[in-house]
C-alpha positions as CSV (number, residue, x, y, z in Angstrom):
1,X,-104.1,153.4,228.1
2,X,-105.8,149.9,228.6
3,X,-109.0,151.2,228.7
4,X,-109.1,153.4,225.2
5,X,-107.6,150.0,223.7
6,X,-110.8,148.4,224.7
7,X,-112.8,150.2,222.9
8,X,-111.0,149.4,219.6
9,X,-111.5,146.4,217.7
10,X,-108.7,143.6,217.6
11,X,-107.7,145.3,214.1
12,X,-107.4,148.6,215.2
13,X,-104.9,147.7,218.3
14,X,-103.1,145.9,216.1
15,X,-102.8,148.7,213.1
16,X,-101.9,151.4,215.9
17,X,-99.2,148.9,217.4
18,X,-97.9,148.1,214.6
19,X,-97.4,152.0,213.8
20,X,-95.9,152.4,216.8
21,X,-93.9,150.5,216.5
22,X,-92.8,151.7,213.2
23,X,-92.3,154.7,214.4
24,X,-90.0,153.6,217.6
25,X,-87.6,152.0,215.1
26,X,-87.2,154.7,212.9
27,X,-86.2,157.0,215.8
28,X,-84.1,154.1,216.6
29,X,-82.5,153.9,213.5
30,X,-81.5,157.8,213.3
31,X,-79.8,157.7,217.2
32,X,-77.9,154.2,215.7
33,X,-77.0,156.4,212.9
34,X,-76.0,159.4,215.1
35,X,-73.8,157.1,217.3
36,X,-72.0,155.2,214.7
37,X,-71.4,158.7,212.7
38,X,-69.7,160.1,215.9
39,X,-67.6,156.8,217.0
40,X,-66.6,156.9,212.8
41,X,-65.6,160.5,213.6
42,X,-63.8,159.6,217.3
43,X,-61.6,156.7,215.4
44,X,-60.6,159.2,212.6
45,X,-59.3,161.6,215.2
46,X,-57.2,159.5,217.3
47,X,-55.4,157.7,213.9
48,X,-54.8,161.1,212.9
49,X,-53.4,162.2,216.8
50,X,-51.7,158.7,216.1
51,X,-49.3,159.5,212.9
52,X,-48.4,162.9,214.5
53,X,-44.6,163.3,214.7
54,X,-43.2,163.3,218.8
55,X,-42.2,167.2,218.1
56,X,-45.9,167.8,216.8
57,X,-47.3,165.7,220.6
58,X,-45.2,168.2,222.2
59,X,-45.8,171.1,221.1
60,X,-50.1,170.2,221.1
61,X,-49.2,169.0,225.1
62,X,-47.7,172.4,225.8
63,X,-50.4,174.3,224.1
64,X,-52.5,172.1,226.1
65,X,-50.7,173.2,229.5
66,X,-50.9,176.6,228.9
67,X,-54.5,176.6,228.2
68,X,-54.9,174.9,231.5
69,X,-52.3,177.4,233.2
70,X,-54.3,180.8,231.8
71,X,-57.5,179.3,233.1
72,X,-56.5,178.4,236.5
73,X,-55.3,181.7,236.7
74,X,-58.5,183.2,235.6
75,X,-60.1,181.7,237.8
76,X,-58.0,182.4,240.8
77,X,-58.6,186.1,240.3
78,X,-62.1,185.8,239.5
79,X,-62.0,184.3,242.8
80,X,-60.0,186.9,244.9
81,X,-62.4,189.2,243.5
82,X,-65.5,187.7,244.9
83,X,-63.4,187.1,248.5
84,X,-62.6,191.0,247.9
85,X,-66.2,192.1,247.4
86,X,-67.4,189.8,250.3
87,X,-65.1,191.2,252.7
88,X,-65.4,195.0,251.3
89,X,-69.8,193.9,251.9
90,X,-69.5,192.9,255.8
């Protein structure tokens, strides 16, 4: 990388730098602008988890469970399956 600068002249480093730089903070700017869009969008989700009603907790936190619950069971038999087919292969 050196060497190709030396073969420009002090104003042409300095003009492909510059643009370089340029173009760094621009793809800066649009992560910056990413991030702060989904921290904006975090925040509004918990105050609106906030102001729900303790029935309206409960009910999401047994939803929740039950989710859990059906996909631990899924997974067990997805499981017993494979122990089935390895023991059905030796």
């Amino acid at each position: 990388m050196i060497q190709i600068y030396k073969t420009m002249g002090m104003k042409e480093f300095f003009k492909k730098a510059f643009s370089d730089m340029k173009e760094d903070a621009k793809a800066q700017h649009e992560v910056d602008k990413a991030n702060f869009a989904a921290v904006k969008a975090e925040s509004k989700a918990q105050w609106e988890e906030a102001k729900r009603t303790p029935e309206q907790v409960r009910t999401a936190r047994n939803a929740e469970r039950a989710t859990k619950i059906a996909e631990a069971r899924w997974r067990e038999a997805e499981a017993e399956e494979r122990i089935i087919d390895a023991q059905s292969n030796m």
